[in-house]
ZAMARGU-4260 file (C-alpha; in steps of 0.2 Angstrom, whole numbers, plus 5000, padded with zeros to 4 digits):
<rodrens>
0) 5000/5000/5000 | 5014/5014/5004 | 5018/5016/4984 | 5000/5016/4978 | 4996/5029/4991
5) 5013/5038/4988 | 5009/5039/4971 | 4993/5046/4973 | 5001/5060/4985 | 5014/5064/4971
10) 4999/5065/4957 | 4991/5078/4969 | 5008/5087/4971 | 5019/5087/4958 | 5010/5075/4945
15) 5027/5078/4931 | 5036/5065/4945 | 5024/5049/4943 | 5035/5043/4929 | 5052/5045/4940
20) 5043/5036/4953 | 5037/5023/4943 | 5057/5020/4935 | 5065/5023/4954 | 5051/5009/4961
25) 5057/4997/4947 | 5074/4999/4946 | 5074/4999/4967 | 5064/4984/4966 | 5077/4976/4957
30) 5093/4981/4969 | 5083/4977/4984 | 5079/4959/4978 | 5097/4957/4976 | 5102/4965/4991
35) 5091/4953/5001 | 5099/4938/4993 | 5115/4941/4994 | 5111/4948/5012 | 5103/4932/5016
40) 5117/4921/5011 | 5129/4930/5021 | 5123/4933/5039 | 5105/4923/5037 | 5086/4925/5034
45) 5084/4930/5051 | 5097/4944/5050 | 5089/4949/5032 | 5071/4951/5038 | 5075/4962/5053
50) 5084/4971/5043 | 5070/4973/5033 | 5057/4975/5046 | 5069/4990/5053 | 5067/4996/5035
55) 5050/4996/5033 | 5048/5003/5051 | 5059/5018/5046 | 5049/5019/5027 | 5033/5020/5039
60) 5039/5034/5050 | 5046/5045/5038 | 5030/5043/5025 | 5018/5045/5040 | 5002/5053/5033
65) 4994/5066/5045 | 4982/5072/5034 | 4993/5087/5026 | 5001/5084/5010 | 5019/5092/5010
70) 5023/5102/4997 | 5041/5109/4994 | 5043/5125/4989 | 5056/5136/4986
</rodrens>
């Protein structure tokens, strides 16, 4: 859910962006899965999936959604 709901932020906000978004999501996609592997085979899944959960918990703090949509402006 955090990159349908991102995207419908950006499409408010700066709606040119969508198609970076769309190219940094799949390219990221790709690194990430990798990372994980490689991550995986060299301290464990354990290790790999907090690591992820610390992710996501930091993802989740910084896109937290009070309602406001921030705008940058210069």
């Amino acid at each position: 859910m955090p990159f349908p709901r991102g995207l419908t932020r950006l499409a408010r906000t700066a709606p040119a962006f969508v198609p970076w978004a769309w190219g940094l999501n799949g390219s990221t996609s790709l690194v990430a899965a990798l990372a994980a592997l490689r991550l995986a085979i060299k301290v464990g899944l354990s290790a790999t999936l907090l690591v992820a959960l610390l992710l996501y918990v930091v993802a989740a703090w910084t896109w937290r959604d009070d309602g406001h949509a921030r705008v940058i402006r210069d």
